[in-house]
C-alpha positions in Angstrom: 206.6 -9.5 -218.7 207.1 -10.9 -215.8 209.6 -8.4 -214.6 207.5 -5.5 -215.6 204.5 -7.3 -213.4 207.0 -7.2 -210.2 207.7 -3.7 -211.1 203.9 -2.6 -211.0 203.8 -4.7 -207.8 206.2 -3.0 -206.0 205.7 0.4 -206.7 202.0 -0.1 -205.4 202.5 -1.5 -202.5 205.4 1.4 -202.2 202.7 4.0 -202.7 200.0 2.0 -200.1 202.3 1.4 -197.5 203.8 5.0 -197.4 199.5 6.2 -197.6 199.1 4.0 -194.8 202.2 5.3 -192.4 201.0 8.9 -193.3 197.6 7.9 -191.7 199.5 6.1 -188.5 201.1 9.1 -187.7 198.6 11.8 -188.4 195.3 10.6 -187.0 194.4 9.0 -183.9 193.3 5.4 -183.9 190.1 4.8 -183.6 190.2 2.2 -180.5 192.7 3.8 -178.1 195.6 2.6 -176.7 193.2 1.5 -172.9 190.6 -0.2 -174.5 190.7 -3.8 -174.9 189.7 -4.0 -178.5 193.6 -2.0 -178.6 194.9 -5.3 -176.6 193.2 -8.0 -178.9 193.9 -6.5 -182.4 197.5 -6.1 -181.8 198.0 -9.5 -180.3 196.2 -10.9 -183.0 198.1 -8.7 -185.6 201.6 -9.8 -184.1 200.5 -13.3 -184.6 199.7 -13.0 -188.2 202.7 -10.9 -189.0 204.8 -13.2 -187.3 203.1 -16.2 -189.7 203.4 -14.2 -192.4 207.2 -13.7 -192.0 208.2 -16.9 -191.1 205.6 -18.3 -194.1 207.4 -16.2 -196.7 210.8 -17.2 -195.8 209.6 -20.9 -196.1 208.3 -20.4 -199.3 211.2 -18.5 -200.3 213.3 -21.9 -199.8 211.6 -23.8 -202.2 211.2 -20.9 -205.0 214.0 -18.5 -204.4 216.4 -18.1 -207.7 214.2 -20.4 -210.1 210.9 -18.4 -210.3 209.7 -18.3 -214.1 212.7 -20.4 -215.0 211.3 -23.9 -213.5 207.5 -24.9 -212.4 207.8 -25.7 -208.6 204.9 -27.5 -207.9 206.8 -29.0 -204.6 207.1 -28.6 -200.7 204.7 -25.3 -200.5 204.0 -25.0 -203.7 201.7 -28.5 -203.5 199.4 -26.6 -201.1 198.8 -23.5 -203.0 200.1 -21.5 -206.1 200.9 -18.5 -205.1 202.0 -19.0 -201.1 204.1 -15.4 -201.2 200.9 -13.7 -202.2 199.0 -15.6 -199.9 201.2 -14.8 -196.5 201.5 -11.4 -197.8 198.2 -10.8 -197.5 198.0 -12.3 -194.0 201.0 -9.8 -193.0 199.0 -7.1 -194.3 195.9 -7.8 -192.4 198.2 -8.5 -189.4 199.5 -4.8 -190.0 196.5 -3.3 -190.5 195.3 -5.1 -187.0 198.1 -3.7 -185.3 197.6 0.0 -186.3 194.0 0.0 -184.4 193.2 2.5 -187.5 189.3 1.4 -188.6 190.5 3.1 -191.9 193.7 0.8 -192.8 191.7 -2.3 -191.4 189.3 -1.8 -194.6 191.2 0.0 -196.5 194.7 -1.9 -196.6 193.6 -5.4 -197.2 191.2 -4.4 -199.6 193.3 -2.6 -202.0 196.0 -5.7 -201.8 193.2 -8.1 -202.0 192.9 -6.1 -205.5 196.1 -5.8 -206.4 196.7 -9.0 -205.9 193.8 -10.5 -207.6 194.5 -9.0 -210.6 198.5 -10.1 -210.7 197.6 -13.0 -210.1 195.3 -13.7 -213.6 197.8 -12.0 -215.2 200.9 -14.4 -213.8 199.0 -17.6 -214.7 198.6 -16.0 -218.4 202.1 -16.1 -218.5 202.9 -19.4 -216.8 200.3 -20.7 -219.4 202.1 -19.3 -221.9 205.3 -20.6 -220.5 204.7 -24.0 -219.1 202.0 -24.9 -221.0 200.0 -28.6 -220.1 202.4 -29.0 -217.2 201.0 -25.9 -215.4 197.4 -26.3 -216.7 197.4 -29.8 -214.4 198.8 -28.2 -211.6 196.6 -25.8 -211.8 193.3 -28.2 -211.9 194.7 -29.5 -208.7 195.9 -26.7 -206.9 194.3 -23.4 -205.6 195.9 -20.3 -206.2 195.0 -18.8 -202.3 193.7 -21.9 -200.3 195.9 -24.6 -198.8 194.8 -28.3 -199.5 196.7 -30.0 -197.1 196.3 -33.4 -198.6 198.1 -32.3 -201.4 201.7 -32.1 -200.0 204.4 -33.7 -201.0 207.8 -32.9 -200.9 211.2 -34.2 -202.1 213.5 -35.3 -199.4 216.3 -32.5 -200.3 215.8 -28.8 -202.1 218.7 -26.9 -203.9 218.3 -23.7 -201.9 219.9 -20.4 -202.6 221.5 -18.3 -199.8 221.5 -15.3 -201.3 217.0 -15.3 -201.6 216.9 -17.0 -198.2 219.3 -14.0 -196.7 216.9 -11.2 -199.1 213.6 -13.5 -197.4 215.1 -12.7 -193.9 216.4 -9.0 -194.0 212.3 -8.7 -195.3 211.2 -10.4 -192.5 212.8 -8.3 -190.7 211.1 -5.0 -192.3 207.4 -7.2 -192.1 208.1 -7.6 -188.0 209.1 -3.9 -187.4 205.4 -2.8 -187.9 205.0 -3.1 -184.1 207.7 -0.8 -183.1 207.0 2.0 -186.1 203.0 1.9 -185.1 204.0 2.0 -181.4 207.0 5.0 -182.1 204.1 6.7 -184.1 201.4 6.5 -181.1 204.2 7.6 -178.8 205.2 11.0 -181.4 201.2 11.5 -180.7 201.4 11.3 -177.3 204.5 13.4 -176.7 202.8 16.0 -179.2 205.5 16.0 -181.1 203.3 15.1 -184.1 199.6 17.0 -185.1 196.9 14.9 -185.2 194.2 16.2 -187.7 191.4 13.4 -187.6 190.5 10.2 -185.6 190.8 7.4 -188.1 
């Protein structure tokens, strides 16, 4: 189940990401690249996206090669349930800040806010099913999206696995090349290389 869940996962945000380039290159963002609402937004974005990647690879540490197979309820894990979900969604708020598109900036982060939502109930079914009393405490105690900070704790060593920290990087690597694809896009525009059918 739970593989078919990641499945469903993926090819969604496959399909909302590619939607959401389509619309980068095609339309014209709705602040342009002189105002200062431009400016803020993408500084802001940058910022988040930059949390977001340096957030999943932490999170990645403590989880990577024993999801469904152990309960971490450690290091990241103590402050929220679901910390990938949760700096995914700041990533994608980030990208959506970045593209200056009024369209994505609703659109994106509602449709993962959705997505998510819903794989979220459905992953605690099965972790219920799985871990039982042991996951119904943690869950009593911690969120599923919201950090209690006096929660953490932490064991003074982690078994960590190389080959999900190296997978966590190359993907932070694909999370932090928004910038340059949303600024290659504006710059297609601008060269007229590109139509542009509608101010978005």
């Amino acid at each position: 189940m739970a593989k078919a869940l990641n499945k469903n996962r993926i090819l969604s945000s496959k399909i909302a990401l590619i939607s959401t380039v389509i619309i980068v290159i095609f339309s014209r963002q709705y602040w342009p690249e002189e105002s200062a609402y431009h400016e803020v937004f993408e500084i802001i974005g940058v910022t988040l996206v930059s949390i977001c990647a340096m957030g999943r690879i932490y999170a990645t540490a403590f989880l990577g090669g024993f999801k469904n197979e152990v309960l971490v309820t450690h290091g990241i894990y103590s402050l929220l349930r679901n910390p990938l979900y949760f700096f995914t969604l700041i990533g994608i708020i980030g990208i959506s800040l970045i593209s200056n598109h009024i369209s994505i900036m609703i659109g994106l982060p509602l449709f993962f806010g959705v997505l998510y939502s819903g794989l979220i109930n459905r992953e605690q079914k099965f972790l219920e099913e799985k871990f039982g009393d042991e996951f119904l405490d943690y869950k009593k105690n911690v969120y599923a999206l919201v950090p209690n900070f006096a929660n953490y704790h932490a064991p003074s060593s982690i078994e960590v696995n190389p080959k999900f920290i190296t997978r966590a990087f190359v993907d932070a690597i694909w999370w932090l090349s928004a910038l340059p694809i949303i600024e290659f896009a504006e710059y297609l525009q601008y060269e007229h290389i590109v139509p542009v059918f509608f101010v978005s």
